[in-house]
C-alpha positions, 0 to 999 in steps of 0.5 A: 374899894367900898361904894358909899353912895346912897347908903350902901356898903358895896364892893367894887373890883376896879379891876374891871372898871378899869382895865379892860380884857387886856388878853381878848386885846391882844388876841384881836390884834393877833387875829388881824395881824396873822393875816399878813404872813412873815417871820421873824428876822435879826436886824444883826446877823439875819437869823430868822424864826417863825413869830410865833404865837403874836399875842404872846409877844404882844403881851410880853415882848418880841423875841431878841436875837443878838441883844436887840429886838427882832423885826417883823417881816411881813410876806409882803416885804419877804416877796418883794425882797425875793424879787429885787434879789432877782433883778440884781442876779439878773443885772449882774450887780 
């Protein structure tokens, strides 16, 4: 796009007005949610996989498994999941 204000004939990339740096974006996101741990999960048949780099699949999609889209478990989740398996071999049911 050419610039015509105040007579001059000046270039201006778009580009950089509007879009910003999509991948600092991602990376800042990615940096944040590294620290919440997890993996990968099947919501199908469980299958499991490291996330991976996140900004990749931030920028171009999450991982699928069995057509559909994989979950993000956080460490979080996988903790508490461990512990409920527990009091249900405990309890016996």
């Amino acid at each position: 796009m050419v610039n015509k204000m105040n007579g001059l004939d000046e270039e201006i990339n778009l580009d950089n007005v509007f879009m910003p740096n999509i991948s600092s974006i991602h990376e800042t996101i990615a940096g944040e949610l590294m620290g919440f741990g997890g993996l990968l999960r099947c919501s199908v048949c469980g299958e499991k996989e490291h996330f991976g780099r996140i900004a990749t699949n931030l920028r171009s999609g999450w991982p699928k498994h069995c057509g559909f889209t994989m979950s993000w478990v956080t460490e979080k989740q996988l903790q508490e999941e461990a512990k409920l398996s527990l009091e249900t071999i405990k309890n016996g049911k």
